[in-house]
N, C-alpha and C positions, 0 to 999 in steps of 0.2 A: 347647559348640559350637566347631570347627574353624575359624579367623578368619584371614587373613593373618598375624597378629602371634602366634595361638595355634596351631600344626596338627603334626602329625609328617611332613611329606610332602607331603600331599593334602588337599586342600580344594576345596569348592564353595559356590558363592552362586548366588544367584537376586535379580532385580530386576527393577524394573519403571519403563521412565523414559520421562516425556511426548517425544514427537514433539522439541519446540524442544531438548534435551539436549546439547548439548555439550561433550568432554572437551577441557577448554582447551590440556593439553600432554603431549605422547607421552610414555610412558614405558618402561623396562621393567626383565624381573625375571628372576631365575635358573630360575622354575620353567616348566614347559613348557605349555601354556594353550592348554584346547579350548574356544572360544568357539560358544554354541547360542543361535540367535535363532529363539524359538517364536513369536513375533509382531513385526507392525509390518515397518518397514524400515530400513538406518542403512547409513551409508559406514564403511569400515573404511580405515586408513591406514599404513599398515606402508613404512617406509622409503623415504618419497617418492612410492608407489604408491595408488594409491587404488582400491577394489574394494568393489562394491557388496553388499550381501547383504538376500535377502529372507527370509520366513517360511520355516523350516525348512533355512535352510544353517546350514552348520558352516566357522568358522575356526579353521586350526593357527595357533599361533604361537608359534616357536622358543624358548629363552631365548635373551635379550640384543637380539633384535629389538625397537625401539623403535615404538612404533604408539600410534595412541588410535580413538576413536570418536565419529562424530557423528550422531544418531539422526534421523528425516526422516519425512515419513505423515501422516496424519491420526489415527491409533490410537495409543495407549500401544504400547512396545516392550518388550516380556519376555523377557531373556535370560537363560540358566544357562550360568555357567565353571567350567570344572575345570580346577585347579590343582596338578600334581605334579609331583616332584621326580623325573627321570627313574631316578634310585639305588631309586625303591622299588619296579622294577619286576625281576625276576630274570632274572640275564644268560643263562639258559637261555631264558628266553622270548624274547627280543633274538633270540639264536641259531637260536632256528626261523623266526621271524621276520622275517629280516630286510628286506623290503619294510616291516613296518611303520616301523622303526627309521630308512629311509632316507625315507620319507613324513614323518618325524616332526624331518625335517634340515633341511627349508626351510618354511617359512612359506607357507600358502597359505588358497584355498576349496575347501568339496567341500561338491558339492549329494549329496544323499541318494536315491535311488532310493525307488519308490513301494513304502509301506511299513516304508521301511529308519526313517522318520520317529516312525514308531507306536514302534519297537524301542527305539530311542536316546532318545525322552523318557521313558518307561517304565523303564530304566534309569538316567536321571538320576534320576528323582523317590525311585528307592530309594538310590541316593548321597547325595541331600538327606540323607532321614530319615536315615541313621545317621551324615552331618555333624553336625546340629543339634541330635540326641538323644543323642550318645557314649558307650560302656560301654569293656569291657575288648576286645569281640570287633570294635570298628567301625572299627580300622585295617586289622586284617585282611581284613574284607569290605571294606573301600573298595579295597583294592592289588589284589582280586583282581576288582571292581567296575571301576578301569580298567584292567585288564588284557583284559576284557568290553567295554570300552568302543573300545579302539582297533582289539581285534578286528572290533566294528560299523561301523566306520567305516570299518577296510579292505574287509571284503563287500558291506555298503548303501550303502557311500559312492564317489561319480567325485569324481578331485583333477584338474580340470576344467583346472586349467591344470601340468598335467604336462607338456604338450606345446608350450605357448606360448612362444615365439619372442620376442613383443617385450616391450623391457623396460621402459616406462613402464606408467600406470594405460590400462588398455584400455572403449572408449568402451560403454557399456551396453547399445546394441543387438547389439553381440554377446557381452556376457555374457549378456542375455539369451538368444541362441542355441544358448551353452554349455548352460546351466542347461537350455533345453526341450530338447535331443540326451539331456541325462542323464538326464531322466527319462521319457524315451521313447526311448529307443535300441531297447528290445526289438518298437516299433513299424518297419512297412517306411517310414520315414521317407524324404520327397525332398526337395531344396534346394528345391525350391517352398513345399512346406507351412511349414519353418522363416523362409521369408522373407518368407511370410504372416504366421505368427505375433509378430513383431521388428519389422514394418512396411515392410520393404525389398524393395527388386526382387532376381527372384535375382540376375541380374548384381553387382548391386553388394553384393551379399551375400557371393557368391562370391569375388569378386574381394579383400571387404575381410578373408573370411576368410584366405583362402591368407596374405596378408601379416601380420595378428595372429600366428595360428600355424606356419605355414611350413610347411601342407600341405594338403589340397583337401580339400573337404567329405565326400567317398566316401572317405579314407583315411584324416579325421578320426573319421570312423563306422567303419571297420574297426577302427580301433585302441581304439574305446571297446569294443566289442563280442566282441572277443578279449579286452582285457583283464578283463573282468566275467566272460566265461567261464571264464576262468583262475582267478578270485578265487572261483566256484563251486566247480569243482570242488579247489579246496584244500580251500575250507572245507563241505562238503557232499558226503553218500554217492552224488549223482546221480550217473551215468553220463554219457560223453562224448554218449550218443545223446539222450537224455533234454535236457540242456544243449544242444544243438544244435535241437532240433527246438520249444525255448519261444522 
């Protein structure tokens, strides 16, 4: 098995920690760490910041970023990390790449698009098995298994705060506005409906987004919806008509 203290590169774990859980003190490491919580809820702490994450987000975080985790809910919390050393990934791939490479330069969240969820545990659970069970061939399939993996997360995945403006932890009703834009963007979404679902009037929805991010709800939606577009047609034979008209 593939362990902190034992791996070539890359490594993943899996766990499972009650609600009351938490990591008494920040730490960090050289390697580069995609944090996946399949269940429950937890605050995540990254340099002063605090950001919340529910069932089915994904956090990057950097090497040398110091962070911990404090788990929250009434449910057990199930998370899988993956663990690489960014050297094992081929600087040809960097090179086409480069939005991953520059995603993969700051620390953040990214909610998953409906679907993108199925893909990305599905792929974890096969990085598990040839963690835990190792041959001669399970380096190989792992580098090329994250290599698979960051690909999924630039297509299925919004880095929700690409765009965010302010630099302390931002208050939950509007992550959670983030997080419901990202996985309904492809819906004719109105600052009504998102201020329905968060609990907020729009006014003051509105009002508190512009200042979080430092742009209005209608541009904030433009720019998630171009950008997604974009990330299709990179990575998919659709057509510009096709991708326009879902």
């Amino acid at each position: 098995m593939y362990t902190e203290e034992n791996n070539q590169g890359i490594y993943i774990e899996k766990q499972v920690r009650v609600p009351t859980f938490t990591m008494t003190y920040e730490h960090s490491h050289k390697f580069c760490e995609i944090f996946y919580l399949k269940s429950g809820s937890c605050i995540y702490s990254l340099n002063n910041c605090i950001y919340h994450l529910s069932a089915g987000d994904v956090f990057i975080v950097t090497p040398g970023d110091s962070h911990c985790t404090r788990y929250e809910g009434l449910i057990p919390c199930e998370r899988m990390v993956v663990y690489f050393d960014m050297s094992v990934v081929p600087e040809d791939y960097w090179n086409k790449h480069g939005e991953i490479r520059n995603n993969l330069s700051r620390s953040g969240k990214v909610v998953l698009v409906k679907n993108g969820r199925l893909r990305l545990e599905a792929l974890l659970e096969r990085m598990l098995e040839e963690n835990n069970l190792p041959d001669e061939f399970s380096y190989d399939f792992m580098s090329l298994q994250v290599m698979t993996l960051l690909l999924t997360i630039q297509r299925d995945g919004i880095f929700v705060y690409e765009q965010i403006k302010h630099k302390e932890s931002i208050s939950t009703d509007i992550e959670d506005a983030l997080r419901y834009i990202a996985q309904n963007f492809a819906q004719p979404l109105s600052l009504e409906e998102v201020a329905d679902n968060v609990g907020l009037s729009p006014t003051y929805l509105s009002k508190k987004f512009k200042k979080v991010t430092g742009v209005t709800f209608k541009e904030y939606m433009n720019y998630i919806r171009i950008h997604q577009a974009c990330q299709i047609l990179i990575t998919t034979d659709d057509t510009i008509t096709t991708i326009a008209t879902n």
